[in-house]
N, C-alpha and C positions, 0 to 999 in steps of 0.2 A: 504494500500500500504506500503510495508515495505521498511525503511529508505534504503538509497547507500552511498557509502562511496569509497573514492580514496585515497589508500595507494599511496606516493610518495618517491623509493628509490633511494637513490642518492650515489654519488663518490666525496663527495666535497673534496676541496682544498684547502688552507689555504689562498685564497685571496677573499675576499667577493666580488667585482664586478663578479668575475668569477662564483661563487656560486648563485648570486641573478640573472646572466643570463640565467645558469642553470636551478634555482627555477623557471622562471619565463616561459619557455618554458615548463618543465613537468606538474605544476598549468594547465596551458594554457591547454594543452592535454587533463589533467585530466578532466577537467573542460565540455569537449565536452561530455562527455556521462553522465550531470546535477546530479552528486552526491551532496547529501547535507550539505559533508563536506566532505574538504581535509585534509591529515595527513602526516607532514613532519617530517623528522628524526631528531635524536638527534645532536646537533652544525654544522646543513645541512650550515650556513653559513660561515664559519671559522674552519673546521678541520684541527686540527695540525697546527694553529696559535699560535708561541710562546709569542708572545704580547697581549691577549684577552682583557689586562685593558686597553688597545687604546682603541679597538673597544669598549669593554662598557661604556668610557667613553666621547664616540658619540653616546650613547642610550640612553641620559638623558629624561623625563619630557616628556615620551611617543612617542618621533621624533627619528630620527635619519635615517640612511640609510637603517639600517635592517625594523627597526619598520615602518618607511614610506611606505617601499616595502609592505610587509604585507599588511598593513591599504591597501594600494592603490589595490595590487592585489585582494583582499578578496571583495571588493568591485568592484571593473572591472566584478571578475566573481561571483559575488552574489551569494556567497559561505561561511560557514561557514569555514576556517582556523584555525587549532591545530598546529601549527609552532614552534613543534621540541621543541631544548631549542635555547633560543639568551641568550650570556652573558650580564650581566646587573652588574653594579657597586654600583646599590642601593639595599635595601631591598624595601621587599611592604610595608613597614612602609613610606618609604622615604630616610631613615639612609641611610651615606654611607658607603660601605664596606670602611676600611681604610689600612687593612696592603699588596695592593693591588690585593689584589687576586677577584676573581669575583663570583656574583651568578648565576649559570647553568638554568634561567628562562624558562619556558616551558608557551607560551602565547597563548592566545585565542582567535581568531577575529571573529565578528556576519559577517555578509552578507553586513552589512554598512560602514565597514570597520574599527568600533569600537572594538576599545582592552579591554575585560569583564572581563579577569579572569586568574589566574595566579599560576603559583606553581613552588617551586623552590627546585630542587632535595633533596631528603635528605641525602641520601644512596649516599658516595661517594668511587668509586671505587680506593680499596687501596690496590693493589694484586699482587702479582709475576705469570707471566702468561710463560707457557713453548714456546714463540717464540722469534721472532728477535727483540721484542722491551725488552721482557725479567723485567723489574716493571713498573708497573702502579702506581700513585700517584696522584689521582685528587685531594688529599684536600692539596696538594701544588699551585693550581692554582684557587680552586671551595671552597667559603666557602658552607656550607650546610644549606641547610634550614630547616626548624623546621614545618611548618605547611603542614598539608594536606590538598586537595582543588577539589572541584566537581562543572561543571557547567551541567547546562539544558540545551540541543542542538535539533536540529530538528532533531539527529539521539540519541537521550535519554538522560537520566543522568550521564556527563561521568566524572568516576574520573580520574586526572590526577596523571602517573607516569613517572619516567625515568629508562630507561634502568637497571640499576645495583638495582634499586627499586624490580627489581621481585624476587630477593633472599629473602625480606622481608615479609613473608605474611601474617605478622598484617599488614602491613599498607594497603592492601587491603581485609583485615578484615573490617579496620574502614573504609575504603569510601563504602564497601557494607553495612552496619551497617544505611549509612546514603541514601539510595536507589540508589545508583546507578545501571547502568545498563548496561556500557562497560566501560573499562578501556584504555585509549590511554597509548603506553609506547614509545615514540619514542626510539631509541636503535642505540648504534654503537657499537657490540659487539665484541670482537676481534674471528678472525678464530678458535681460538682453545676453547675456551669458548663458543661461538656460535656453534659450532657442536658439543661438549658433550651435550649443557645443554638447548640451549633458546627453544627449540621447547618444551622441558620439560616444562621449567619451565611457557612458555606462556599457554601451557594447564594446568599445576593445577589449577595456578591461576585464570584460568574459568571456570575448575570443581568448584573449594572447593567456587566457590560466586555463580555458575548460571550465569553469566555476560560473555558478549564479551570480546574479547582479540583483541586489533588493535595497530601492531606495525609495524610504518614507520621508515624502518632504512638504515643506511650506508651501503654501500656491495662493497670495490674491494677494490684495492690497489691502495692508495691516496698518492700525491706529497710529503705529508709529511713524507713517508716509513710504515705507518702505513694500515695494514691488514683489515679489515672489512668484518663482514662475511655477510652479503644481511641476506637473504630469509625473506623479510618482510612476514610478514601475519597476516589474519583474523582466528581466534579461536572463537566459539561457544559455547554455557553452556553447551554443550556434550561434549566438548574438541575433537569437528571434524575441520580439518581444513577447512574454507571455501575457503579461495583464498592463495599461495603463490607464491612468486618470487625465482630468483635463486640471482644473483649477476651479477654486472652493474647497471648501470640505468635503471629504469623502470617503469610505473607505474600498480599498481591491483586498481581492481572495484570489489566488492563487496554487497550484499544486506544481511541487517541483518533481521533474518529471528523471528520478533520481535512474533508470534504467536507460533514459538515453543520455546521461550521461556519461554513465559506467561506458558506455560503448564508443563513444566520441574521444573518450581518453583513449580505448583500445586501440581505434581506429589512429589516431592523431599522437601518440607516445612524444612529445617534443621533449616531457621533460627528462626523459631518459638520454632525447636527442644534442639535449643544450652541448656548445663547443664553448661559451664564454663564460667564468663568472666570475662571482665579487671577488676582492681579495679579501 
């Protein structure tokens, strides 16, 4: 029986009660047609919050309002939860960020409502983009993080990335290196970089590994003035789409179709084939 999976895209706002009401109706949705794991987008709880070191400095020691919601929902709907990124004020060491800026955590809840696994963007988006917001600067608010990170889930081996991670494709080089077998990207892409590139760039990146592509993202135009371009989707190792959204809120349902995979590796062996690598 091949694994299901509930992409959830949202239109958050910069007020977290409003976001985790939000989350907690689309979860809820998703949740009825027994996928065995949900996917929420990237800062689904605080978009266009200009205060983010409040809120992660109420996400200590694994509690707080974001992190309790999560725990609490993941386990209501005995559900695996991928929950976007939550900013977080510590490292996974512990350390706290100190010149206040925050880490873009991207976390991981089992079915029990237990937080497994974590990864914390690396790739910080720092770009002049031709719209109404006109520069980007995340690493004025986002410090970056340094490690890459894959957990085991009842829909496979998934490595965790963010949004502006997919211009990278060593870094999913190395989490295919290490068996992985879909890649989550939660994503809030802006409208003009979203329709030249992310459908691109979500299919190489599951050509050139063989591995799914599942990206739950932002899509409309949020209280903060800020644009989001939607069209979440499921990508296949043939770089077919399996399921997309347009923009709004929404949720997709999808089945990964884990036997033609198996056979695309067979067929297509590169990674046996590779001639080049790191040092």
């Amino acid at each position: 029986m091949n694994p299901s999976v509930a992409v959830i895209q949202m239109v958050s706002s910069q007020h977290v009660d409003v976001n985790l009401l939000r989350a907690e109706a689309l979860m809820t949705e998703a949740a009825d047609a027994g996928p065995q794991a949900l996917f929420l987008p990237e800062n689904f709880a605080a978009l266009g919050n200009s205060n983010l070191r409040a809120i992660a400095d109420g996400e200590t020691d694994g509690v707080g309002p974001v992190r309790s919601f999560l725990s609490e929902m993941s386990r209501r709907l005995s559900c695996w939860v991928f929950a976007g990124t939550v900013p977080l004020a510590t490292r996974p060491d512990g350390s706290v960020v100190e010149d206040g800026r925050v880490r873009a955590a991207s976390l991981v809840y089992g079915r029990d409502g237990i937080e497994i696994s974590r990864y914390d963007k690396i790739h910080m988006f720092d770009v002049d983009v031709d719209d109404s917001h006109g520069k980007y600067r995340e690493s004025e608010t986002f410090e970056p993080g340094s490690e890459i990170s894959e957990v085991d889930s009842p829909v496979g081996r998934v490595g965790l990335t963010v949004c502006y991670d997919l211009r990278f494709p060593e870094l999913y080089r190395k989490l295919f290196t290490r068996g992985v077998d879909l890649f989550a990207v939660p994503s809030a892409f802006t409208t003009v970089t979203g329709k030249a590139h992310f459908k691109l760039l979500m299919q190489s990146r599951a050509v050139e590994n063989s591995c799914f592509t599942v990206a739950a993202c932002q899509g409309g135009e949020h209280d903060s003035g800020r644009k989001t371009y939607g069209h979440s989707m499921v990508i296949d190792p043939w770089g077919d789409v399996v399921g997309e959204l347009g923009v709004g809120e929404g949720v997709l349902h999808c089945e990964l179709d884990i036997e033609r995979q198996q056979q695309i590796r067979r067929e297509m062996p590169f990674i046996q084939q590779r001639r080049l690598f790191d040092e």
